[in-house]
N, C-alpha and C positions, 0 to 999 in steps of 0.2 A: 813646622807643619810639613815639612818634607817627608819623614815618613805616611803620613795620611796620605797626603799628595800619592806617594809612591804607592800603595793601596790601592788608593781610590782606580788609576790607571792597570794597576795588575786584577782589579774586579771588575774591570772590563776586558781587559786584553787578553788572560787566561779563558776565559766563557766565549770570549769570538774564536779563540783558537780550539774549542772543544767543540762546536757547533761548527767551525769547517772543515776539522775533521771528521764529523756525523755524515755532515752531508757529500764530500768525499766519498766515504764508505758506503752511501747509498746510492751514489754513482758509481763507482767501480769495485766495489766487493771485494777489496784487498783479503785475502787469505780466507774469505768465505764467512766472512763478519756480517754480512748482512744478514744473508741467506740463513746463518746460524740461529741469529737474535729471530728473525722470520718465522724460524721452523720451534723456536719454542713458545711462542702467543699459538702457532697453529697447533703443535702436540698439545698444550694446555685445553684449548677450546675442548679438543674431541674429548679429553679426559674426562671435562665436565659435563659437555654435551656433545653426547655419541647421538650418532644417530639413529632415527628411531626404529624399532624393528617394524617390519609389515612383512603385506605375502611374499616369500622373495620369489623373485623374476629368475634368477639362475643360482642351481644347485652345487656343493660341494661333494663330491663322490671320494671321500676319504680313507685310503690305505693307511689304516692306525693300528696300534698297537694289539685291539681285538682281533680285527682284523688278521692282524701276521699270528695272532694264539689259533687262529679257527683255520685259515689255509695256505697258511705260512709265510713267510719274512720277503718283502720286495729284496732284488729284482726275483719277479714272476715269470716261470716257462710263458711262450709268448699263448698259447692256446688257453689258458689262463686268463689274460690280458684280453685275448679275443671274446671270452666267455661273459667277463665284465660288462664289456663295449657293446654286445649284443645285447645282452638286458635291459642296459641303460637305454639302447635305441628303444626296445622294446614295451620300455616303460612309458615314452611318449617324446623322450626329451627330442628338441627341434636338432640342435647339434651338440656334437660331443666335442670336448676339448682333452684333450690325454696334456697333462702339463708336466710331459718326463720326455726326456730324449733318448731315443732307442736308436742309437749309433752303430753298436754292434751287433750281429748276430746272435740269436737265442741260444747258449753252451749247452741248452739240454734238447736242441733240436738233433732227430736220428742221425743226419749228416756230421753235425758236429762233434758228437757222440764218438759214432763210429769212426773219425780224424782223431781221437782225443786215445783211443785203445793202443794197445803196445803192438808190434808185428807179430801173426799168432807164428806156429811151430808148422815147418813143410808139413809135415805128415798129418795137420789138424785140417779137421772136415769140418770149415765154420761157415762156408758158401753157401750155404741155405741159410744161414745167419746172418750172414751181410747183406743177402740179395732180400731176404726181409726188413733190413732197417732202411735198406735204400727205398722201398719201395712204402714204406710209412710217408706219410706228407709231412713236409718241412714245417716249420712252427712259424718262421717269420710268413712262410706265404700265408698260412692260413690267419694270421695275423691280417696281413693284404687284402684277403678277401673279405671280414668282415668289417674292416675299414671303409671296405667301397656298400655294405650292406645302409649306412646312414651318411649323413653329411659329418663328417668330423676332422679334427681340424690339431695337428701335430706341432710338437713348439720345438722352437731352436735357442737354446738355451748363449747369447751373446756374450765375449768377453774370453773365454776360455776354449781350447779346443783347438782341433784344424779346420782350417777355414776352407769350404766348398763352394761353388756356384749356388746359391739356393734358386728353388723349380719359383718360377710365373704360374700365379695359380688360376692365373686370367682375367685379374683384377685393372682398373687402369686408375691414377691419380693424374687433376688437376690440381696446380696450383697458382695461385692468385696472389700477386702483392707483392713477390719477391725469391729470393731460392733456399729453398729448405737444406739443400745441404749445408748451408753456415751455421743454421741451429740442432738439429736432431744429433743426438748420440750418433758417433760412429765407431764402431769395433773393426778391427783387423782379425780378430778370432772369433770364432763360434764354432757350437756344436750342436748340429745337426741330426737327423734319422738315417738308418740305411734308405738307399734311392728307392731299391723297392715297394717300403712302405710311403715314403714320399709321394711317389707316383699315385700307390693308392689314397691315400686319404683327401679326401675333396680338398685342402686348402694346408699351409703352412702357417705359423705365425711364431712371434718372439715374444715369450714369457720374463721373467723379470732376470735382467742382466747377472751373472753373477757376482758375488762380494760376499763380504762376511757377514756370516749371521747376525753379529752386532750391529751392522749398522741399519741405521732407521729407514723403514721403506713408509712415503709420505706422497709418492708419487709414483704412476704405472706410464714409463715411456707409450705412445701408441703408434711411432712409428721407430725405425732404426735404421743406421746406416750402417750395410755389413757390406762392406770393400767396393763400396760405389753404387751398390741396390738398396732401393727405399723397400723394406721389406715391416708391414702394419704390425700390431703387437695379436696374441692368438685372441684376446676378448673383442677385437675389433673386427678381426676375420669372423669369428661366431656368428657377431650381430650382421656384418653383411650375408652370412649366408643363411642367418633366419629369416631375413627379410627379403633374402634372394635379389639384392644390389649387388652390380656390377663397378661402380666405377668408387672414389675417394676424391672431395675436392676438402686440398687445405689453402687457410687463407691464414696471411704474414701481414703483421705492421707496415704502416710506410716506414721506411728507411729512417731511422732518425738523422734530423740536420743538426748542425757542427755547433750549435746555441743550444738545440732542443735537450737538455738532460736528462728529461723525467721520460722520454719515449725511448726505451732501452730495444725497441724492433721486437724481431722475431713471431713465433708461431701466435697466432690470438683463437685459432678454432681449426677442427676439422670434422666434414658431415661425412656421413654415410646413411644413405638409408632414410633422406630426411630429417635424419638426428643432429642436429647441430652441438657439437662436445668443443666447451671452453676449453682452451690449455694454458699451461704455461709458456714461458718465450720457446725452450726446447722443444713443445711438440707433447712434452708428458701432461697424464689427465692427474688432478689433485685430486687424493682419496677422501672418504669420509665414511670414516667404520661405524660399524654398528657394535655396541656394546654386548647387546641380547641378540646370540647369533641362532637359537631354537630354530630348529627348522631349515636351517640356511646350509647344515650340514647334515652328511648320512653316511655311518660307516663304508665299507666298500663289498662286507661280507654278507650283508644282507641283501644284494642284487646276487651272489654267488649262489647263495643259497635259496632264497624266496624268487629268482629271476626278474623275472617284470612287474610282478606282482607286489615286488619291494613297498614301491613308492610312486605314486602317479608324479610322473614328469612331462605331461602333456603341456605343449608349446614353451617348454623353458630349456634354457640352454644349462649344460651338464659340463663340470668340471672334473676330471677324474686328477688325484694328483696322490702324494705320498707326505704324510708326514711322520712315517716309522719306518726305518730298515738299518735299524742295530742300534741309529743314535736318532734324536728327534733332528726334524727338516724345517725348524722353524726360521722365521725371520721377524727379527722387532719390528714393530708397531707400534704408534700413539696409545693404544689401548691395553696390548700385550700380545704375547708370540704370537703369530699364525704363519700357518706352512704359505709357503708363495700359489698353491691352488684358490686358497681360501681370501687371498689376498685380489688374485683375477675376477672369483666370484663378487668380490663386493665394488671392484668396479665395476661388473655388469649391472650389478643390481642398480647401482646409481646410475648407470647410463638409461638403463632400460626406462626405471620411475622416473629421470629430470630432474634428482639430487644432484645437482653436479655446482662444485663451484667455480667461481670466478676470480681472478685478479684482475679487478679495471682499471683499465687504462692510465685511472686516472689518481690513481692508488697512489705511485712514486710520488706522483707529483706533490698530493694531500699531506702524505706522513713527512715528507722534504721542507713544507707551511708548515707542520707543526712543530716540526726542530728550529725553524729560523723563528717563525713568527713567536711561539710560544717562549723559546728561550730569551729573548725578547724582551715580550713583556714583562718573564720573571725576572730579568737584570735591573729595568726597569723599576719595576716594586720593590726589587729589595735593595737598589742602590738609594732608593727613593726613601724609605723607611728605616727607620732607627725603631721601630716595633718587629719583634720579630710572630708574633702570631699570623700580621696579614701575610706574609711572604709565603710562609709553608704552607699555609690555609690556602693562597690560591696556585704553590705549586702542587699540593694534595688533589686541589680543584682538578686543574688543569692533566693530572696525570691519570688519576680517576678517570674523567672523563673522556679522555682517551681510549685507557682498557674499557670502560661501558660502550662507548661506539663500536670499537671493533668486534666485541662481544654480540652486541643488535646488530649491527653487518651482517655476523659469519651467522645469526640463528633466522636472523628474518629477511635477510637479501641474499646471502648464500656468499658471500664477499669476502676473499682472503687478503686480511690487512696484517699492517705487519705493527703494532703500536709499541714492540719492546724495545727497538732503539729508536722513539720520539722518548719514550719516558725513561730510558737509561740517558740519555742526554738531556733531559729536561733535569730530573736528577741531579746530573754530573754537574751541570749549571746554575741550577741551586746551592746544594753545598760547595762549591769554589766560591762564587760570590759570595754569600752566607760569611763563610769563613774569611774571608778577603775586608766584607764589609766592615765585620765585628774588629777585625784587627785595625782598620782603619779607623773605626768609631774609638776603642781603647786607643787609638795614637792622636785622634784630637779631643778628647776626652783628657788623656795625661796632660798634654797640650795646652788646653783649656784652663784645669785646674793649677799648670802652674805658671801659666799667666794673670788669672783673674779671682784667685781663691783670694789676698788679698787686697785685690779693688773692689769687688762685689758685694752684695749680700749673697745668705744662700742662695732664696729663693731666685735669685737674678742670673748665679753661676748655672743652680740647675736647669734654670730656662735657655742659657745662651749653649748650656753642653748640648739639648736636644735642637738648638738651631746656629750651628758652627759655622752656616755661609753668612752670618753678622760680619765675621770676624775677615776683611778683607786678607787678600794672603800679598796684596801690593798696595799702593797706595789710594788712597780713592777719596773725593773731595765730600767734607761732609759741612754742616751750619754748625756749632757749637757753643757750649758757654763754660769757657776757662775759667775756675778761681783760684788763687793761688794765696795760702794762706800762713803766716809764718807769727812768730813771736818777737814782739819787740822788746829789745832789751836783755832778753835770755845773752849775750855775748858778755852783759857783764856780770853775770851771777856764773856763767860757764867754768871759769877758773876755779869759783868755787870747791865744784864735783870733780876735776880732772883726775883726782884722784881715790874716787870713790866711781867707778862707772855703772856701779850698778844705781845709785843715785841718780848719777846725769841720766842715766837713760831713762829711771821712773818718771823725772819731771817728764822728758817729751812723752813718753808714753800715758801720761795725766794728761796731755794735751792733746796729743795723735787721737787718744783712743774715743773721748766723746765728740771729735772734732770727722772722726770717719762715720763715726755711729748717723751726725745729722748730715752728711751728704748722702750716707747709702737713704736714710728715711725719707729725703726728698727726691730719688730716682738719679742719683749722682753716680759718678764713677771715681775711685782714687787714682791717679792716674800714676802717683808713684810717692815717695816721702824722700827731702832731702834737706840735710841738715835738722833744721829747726821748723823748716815750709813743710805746707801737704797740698798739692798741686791736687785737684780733683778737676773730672769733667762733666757736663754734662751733653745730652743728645748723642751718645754713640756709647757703645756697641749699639746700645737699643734705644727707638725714638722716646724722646719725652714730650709730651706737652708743658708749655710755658715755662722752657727748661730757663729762663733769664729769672722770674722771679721765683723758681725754685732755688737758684744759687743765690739770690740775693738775701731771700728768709733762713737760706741755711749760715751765711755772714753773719746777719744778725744775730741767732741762737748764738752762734760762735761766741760770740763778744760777752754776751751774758751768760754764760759756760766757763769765765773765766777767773770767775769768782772761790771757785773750788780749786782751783792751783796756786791762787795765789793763798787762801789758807791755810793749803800746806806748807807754801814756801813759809810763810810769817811762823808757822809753828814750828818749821823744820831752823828756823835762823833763831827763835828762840831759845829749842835746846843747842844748837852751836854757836848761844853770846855770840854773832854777826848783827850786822844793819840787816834789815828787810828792806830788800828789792824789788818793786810788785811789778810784775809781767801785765804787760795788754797785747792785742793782735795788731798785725798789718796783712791786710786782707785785698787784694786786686782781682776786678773782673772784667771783663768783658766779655763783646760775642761776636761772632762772623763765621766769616768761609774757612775752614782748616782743613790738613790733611789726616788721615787715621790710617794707618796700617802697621806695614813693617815698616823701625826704625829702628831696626837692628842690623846683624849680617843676614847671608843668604843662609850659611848654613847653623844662627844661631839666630831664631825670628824672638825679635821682640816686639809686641804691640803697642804705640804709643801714638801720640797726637801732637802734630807738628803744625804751625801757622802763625798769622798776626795775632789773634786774640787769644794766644797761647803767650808770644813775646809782649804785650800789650799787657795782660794782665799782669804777668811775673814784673814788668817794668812797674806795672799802678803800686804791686805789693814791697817794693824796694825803695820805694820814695815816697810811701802811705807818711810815714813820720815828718817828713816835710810840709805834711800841707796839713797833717795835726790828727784830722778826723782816725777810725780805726780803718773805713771802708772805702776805698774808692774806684770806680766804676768808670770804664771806660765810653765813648759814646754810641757807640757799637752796641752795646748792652742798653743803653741808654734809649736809644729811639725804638727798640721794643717795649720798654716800659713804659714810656711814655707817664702818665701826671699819677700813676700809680704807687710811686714809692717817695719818698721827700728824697730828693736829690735837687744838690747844691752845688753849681759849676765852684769848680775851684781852678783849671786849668786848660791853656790852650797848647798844645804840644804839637810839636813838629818832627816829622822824621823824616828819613829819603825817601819812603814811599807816599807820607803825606806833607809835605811841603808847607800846603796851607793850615796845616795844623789839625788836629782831632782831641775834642774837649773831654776832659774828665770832670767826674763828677764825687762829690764826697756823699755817700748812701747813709742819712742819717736816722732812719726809722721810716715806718709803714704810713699807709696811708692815714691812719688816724693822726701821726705826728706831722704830715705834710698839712693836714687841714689845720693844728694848730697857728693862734696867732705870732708866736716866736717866733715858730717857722718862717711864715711870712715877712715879717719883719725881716729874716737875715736873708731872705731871697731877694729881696727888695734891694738892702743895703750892698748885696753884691754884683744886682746890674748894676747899678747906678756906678761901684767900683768898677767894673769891667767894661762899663761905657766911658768914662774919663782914661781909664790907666789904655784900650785902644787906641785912642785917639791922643794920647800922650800929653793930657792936660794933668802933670804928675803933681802941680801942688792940689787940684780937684778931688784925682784918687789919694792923697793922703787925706787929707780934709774927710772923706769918706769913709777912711779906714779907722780914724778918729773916732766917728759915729756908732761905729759896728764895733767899735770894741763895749763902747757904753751896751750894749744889746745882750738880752740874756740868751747862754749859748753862743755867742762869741766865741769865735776860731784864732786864739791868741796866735798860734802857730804858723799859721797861712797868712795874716797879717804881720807878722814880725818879717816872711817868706817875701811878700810881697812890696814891701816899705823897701827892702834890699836890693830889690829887682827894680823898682825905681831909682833910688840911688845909684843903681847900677847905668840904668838908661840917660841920666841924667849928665851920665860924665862920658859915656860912649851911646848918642846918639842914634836909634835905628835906622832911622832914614822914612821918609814920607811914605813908602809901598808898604813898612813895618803892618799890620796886621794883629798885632797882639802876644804872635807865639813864643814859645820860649823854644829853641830846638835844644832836643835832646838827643842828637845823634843819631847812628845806628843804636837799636834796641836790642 
C-alpha cells in the first residue's frame, strides 16, 4: 500500500502547494501574474459587453486620414490649429482639450521662415522683404490668443522628453487617508508646450503616458507625479473647468496592517466637482468602451470647413487629437485601436453619465475565499470519491459560477472582479488531484486485486476495491471466526502422486476448489491455502452477520462434498491396480478477538489475520482425528451458537493463556440432528463421562464409556482417546486442584 499511501499524501500536498502559490500571487503580484490573469476576465467582459452607446457627453474632434486629403497632413501651421479651436469654441463646446503637445515652435511661422533662408547677396534689395515677414503675426501667438478666446486645456504628454517646471493652473488638492505620492505614477520626463501657449490656455493636463502602441490601454491615470508635482490627467481638468471647480480632494485606504493581506492601501476615489470617481490603488480611473462609437466622433475637416456650424457642441466637452500624420496614432484597446483622443473621450463620457467602475474593497479579499475555500472543497470531493462525474461536475459548478458572478458584478453593479486566477487554480487543483487520485485508486486497486482476487468472490473484491479503508494498513482488533480445514489421511496416498504433480495437485484442487466455492457462498473469506489445509475467515474485511453459523454450515457442506474425491480417488486407484484409500476432512473452528492487517513487511504488505481463534482453531484441525468426529469447534464459537447446532463437548484444554482450560466441541449436524433422540442419548452419556472422569472416579467414567460405546453413533475414537488418558491418570495422579484439562502447551 505504500504507493497509494504515497499518492494519496502527494494529492494533497501538490493542491496546498498550488493554492499557496495562488494566493501568494494575489498578494504580491510576482512578475505581474495577477494583474495579468485580471486584465483578461476584464478585456473579455467589454468584448462581450461594451458599453452601451447613448447621447455622448464629450466629443472626439479627429485629425483622420480625410482630414489630411482635404487640408493636409498634421503637424498643422499653428493659424490652422487656431482656426479648429475657434470653431470648436464656437460650436458651443464648454471646454476644449487639444490632446497633442506643441513643444516647439510653428517651422512655418514668418519668423522662423525667415531664420530658416540662406544669407542673401550684399547688393540684394530684400529689406522691404524682410521688414514684411517680420511684421506678419507670429503663428504660435496667434495660436495664444485663441486659446484664451474659450476655456481649453493643453496636455503634457509623460514619460519622454525634457522635463520642465509645469505652470499651477490654480487648482488646489486635498488629500485624505494617507500620501499619494507612494501610489500615483511618477515620471522623471515629460513633454510639454512652448510656455507661451502654456500661459495662454486656461489649464494644463496629462494625457496618456507614452509606450508602445501594443500595449493595452485599460486604464486612464488621473493624476501624475512629474518630478515632485501632482499634476491631474487633461479629462479631469476639462470637467473641473466645465463645472467651474476649484479645488481636488483624493481619498486613500487605511494603511494596511502587518496580518491584513486582502487590504493592498492606496488610492480608492477622487471628487471634483461633486463627482466622486472610483480608482484604482494608483490613482488611475478603469475604462469601459463603447462598441458603437456613432456620434461619439467627428472628423476635424468639417469644423474647417462648415466652422460652427459643423456640429452643435453646446455644453459638451471637445477633444481635439490626431490619429493620421504619415502612420496611424492608434493605441490597443479591449475592443480595438483607438487614437489616445478617443480614448480621453470615453473616459469623460463615463465620468460625466456615472458609468464608472469599481474594484471593492472587498474584491482581494472574496476571489482569495474562492481559491482557498473552493479549492478545498474540490480536494475534498475528489479525494473523497472514486466516481469521477461528481468531482468535475462540481469543479464545472464551482468555476462556472464564478465567471457568472463576475459577469453579473461588472453588468449590474459595475464591479471589477478578477475570477481567472480562482478558476485557473480551482482547475489546476482539480486535475493534479484528479490525476494523483486515479493513480492512487490504480495503486490500491492493483493492490487489492493482488491480495484478494484469490480469497474473495467477485462480487466481494469489487465491492472491497470501491471501499479500500476495509483494508487496515496496521494492525487493528477485530471478532472473527477462523476455520481451518485440511484432509485427513491425504499423507498416505501423497507418495503416490510425488511423481506425477500434476495429479497431486488435481486431488487438492478437487478439494480447494468446492471447499472455496462454500466459504465465498456463506460471506467467508480464504485467508490462504497450505499444504493439504484451507484456512478461511470470516467477519473481516467486511462484516457478516452470524458469521459463527455461517462457518459451521460451511464445515458441514464440506464433509458432504467429499464424496466426489473420493470417487475419483477409488476410480483413479482402479485404473492404477492400487488399494483405495478414502480421504475424510479435519475441520477446526472457533471465534473471538483477533488481529487483521499487515502481516507482512513494511515494504512488502500482506494482509492476514492473526490471534487465539486463528491458533485455536488450526490446533482443533490438527487433532480433529483424535477425538474422531470430522468437526470440532472451539468454545469461543461455542457460546455464540448456543443450543443451535448439535454440539458434543469432547474436550477440556488448557494453554498458557487459559490455564483453567477452554472446551471443545465436536459440531455433529444442525439443529434438526440435535433435536434427534441419538443425539440426546450421546449428550447424555458424555456428561455423565465428564462428570466422573473430573472428579477422577476412573473406574465410573470407564463404566460409562462402556455404555456410549453400546449407543448409536458412538465416538469409538474419543473413547479409545479417553480410556488412555485414564490409564494414564491412574498411574501419574493429578492431584486434588486437577479440574479435568488436558494441557496442551503453547498452541
Amino acid at each position: 500500500m505504500q504507493p497509494s499511501a504515497l499518492f494519496r499524501r502527494l494529492a494533497w500536498s501538490l493542491p496546498v502547494l498550488i493554492v499557496a502559490g495562488s494566493l501568494a500571487v494575489s498578494v504580491y503580484d510576482p512578475l505581474g501574474l495577477r494583474t495579468r490573469m485580471a486584465d483578461v476576465s476584464f478585456d473579455l467582459i467589454q468584448q462581450f459587453e461594451p458599453r452601451p452607446a447613448g447621447h455622448p457627453e464629450a466629443i472626439y474632434i479627429d485629425i483622420d486620414a480625410q482630414t489630411a486629403e482635404r487640408v493636409g497632413a498634421w503637424p498643422w501651421p499653428r493659424p490652422r490649429l487656431a482656426q479648429l479651436i475657434e470653431a470648436v469654441h464656437g460650436a458651443g463646446a464648454s471646454v476644449v482639450i487639444l490632446d497633442e503637445t506643441l513643444e516647439t515652435p510653428d517651422p512655418t511661422s514668418p519668423g522662423q521662415v525667415l531664420a530658416l533662408w540662406p544669407p542673401f547677396p550684399a547688393d540684394a534689395d530684400v529689406g522691404a522683404v524682410t521688414d514684411a515677414l517680420r511684421a506678419l503675426p507670429d503663428h504660435d501667438m496667434a495660436l495664444a490668443m485663441s486659446l484664451r478666446r474659450g476655456p481649453t486645456v493643453l496636455s503634457i504628454t509623460p514619460g519622454k522628453g525634457e522635463a520642465h517646471k509645469p505652470r499651477n493652473t490654480g487648482w488646489a488638492l486635498t488629500a485624505v487617508g494617507g500620501d499619494p505620492y507612494a501610489h500615483l505614477p511618477a515620471f522623471t520626463e515629460w513633454t510639454g508646450n512652448l510656455s507661451a501657449l502654456d500661459r495662454a490656455a486656461a489649464s494644463i493636463g496629462v494625457h496618456l503616458p507614452s509606450q508602445a502602441r501594443t500595449d493595452m490601454v485599460r486604464h486612464l491615470p488621473l493624476f501624475a507625479n512629474l518630478g515632485g508635482d501632482l499634476i491631474p490627467a487633461s479629462a479631469l481638468e476639462a470637467l473641473r473647468l466645465k463645472e467651474g471647480a476649484s479645488a481636488y480632494e483624493m481619498r486613500l485606504r487605511t494603511a494596511p496592517t502587518k496580518y491584513d493581506i486582502t487590504n493592498l492601501g492606496g488610492i480608492s476615489s477622487i471628487a471634483v466637482a461633486g463627482k466622486t470617481i472610483p480608482t484604482l490603488q494608483d490613482g488611475s480611473f478603469p475604462l469601459y468602451f463603447r462598441m458603437e462609437r456613432e456620434g461619439a466622433s467627428v472628423p476635424a475637416w468639417r469644423f474647417l470647413e462648415d466652422g460652427a456650424n459643423a456640429l452643435d457642441l453646446s455644453g459638451r466637452i471637445a477633444v481635439i487629437g490626431v490619429s493620421k500624420n504619415g502612420i496611424d496614432k492608434f493605441h490597443t484597446t479591449p475592443i480595438g485601436p483607438l487614437p489616445s483622443g478617443a480614448i480621453i473621450t470615453e473616459a469623460l463620457d463615463q465620468i460625466i453619465t456615472g458609468t464608472m467602475l469599481t474594484r471593492p474593497d472587498w474584491g482581494q479579499g472574496a476571489e482569495m475565499l474562492l481559491i482557498g475555500g473552493g479549492s478545498l472543497l474540490i480536494l475534498l470531493i475528489v479525494l473523497g470519491s472514486r466516481r469521477y462525474p461528481w468531482p468535475i461536475l462540481f469543479t464545472l459548478l464551482l468555476t462556472g459560477g464564478a465567471a457568472y458572478g463576475t459577469w453579473y458584478a461588472f453588468t449590474d453593479q459595475m464591479w471589477i472582479l478578477n475570477p481567472v486566477q480562482p478558476i485557473v487554480t480551482l482547475l489546476a487543483v482539480y486535475i493534479v488531484s484528479a490525476m494523483l487520485n486515479r493513480l492512487r485508486i490504480d495503486a490500491e486497486t492493483r493492490f487489492i486485486e493482488n491480495q484478494f482476487t484469490h480469497r474473495l468472490p467477485k462480487s466481494k473484491l469489487n465491492k472491497l476495491i470501491a471501499q479500500p479503508r476495509r483494508i487496515p494498513h496496521k494492525g487493528t482488533g477485530v471478532e472473527v471466526t477462523s476455520m481451518v480445514g485440511g484432509l485427513r489421511g491425504f499423507n498416505i496416498i501423497a507418495d503416490r502422486y510425488l511423481a506425477d504433480p500434476e495429479a497431486y495437485a488435481d486431488i487438492l484442487n478437487r478439494f480447494f476448489t468446492p471447499a472455496t466455492k462454500l466459504v465465498h457462498e456463506r460471506g467467508g473469506m480464504i485467508e490462504r491455502y497450505m499444504g493439504e489445509t484451507v484456512h478461511a475467515v470470516w467477519n473481516t474485511p467486511f462484516p457478516v452477520t452470524d458469521h459463527v453459523a455461517r462457518a459451521c454450515d460451511a464445515a458441514l457442506r464440506m464433509t458432504e462434498q467429499l464424496d466426489a474425491l473420493n470417487d475419483f480417488l477409488l476410480e483413479d486407484a482402479s485404473r492404477l491396480n492400487m488399494s483405495y484409500v478414502p480421504l475424510s476432512v479435519s475441520i477446526g473452528i472457533d471465534s473471538g478477538e483477533a488481529i487483521a492487517g499487515n502481516l507482512g513487511a513494511d515494504h512488502n504488505f500482506d494482509y492476514g489475520i492473526s490471534g487465539e481463534p486463528v491458533t485455536f482453531a488450526n490446533y482443533l484441525q490438527r487433532h480433529a482425528r483424535h477425538y474422531g468426529p470430522a468437526i470440532i469447534v472451539g468454545e469461543g464459537a461455542q457460546r455464540i451458537l448456543g443450543d443451535r447446532y448439535a454440539l458434543l463437548e469432547v474436550d477440556l484444554i488448557a494453554t498458557p493463556r487459559h490455564p483453567n482450560g477452554s472446551r471443545a466441541f465436536a459440531l455433529l449436524g444442525d439443529s434438526i440432528v440435535r433435536a434427534s433422540p441419538k443425539f440426546r442419548a450421546l449428550q447424555e452419556a458424555h456428561q455423565a463421562l465428564f462428570e466422573a472422569y473430573r472428579h477422577q472416579r476412573w473406574a465410573e467414567a470407564r463404566a460409562v464409556i462402556a455404555q456410549a460405546r453400546k449407543l448409536n453413533g458412538a465416538i469409538e475414537t474419543l473413547y479409545d482417546l479417553y480410556e488412555q488418558r485414564i490409564a494414564h491418570f491412574e498411574a501419574n495422579p493429578p492431584g486434588l486442584a486437577w479440574n479435568g484439562v488436558w494441557y496442551a502447551g503453547r498452541i
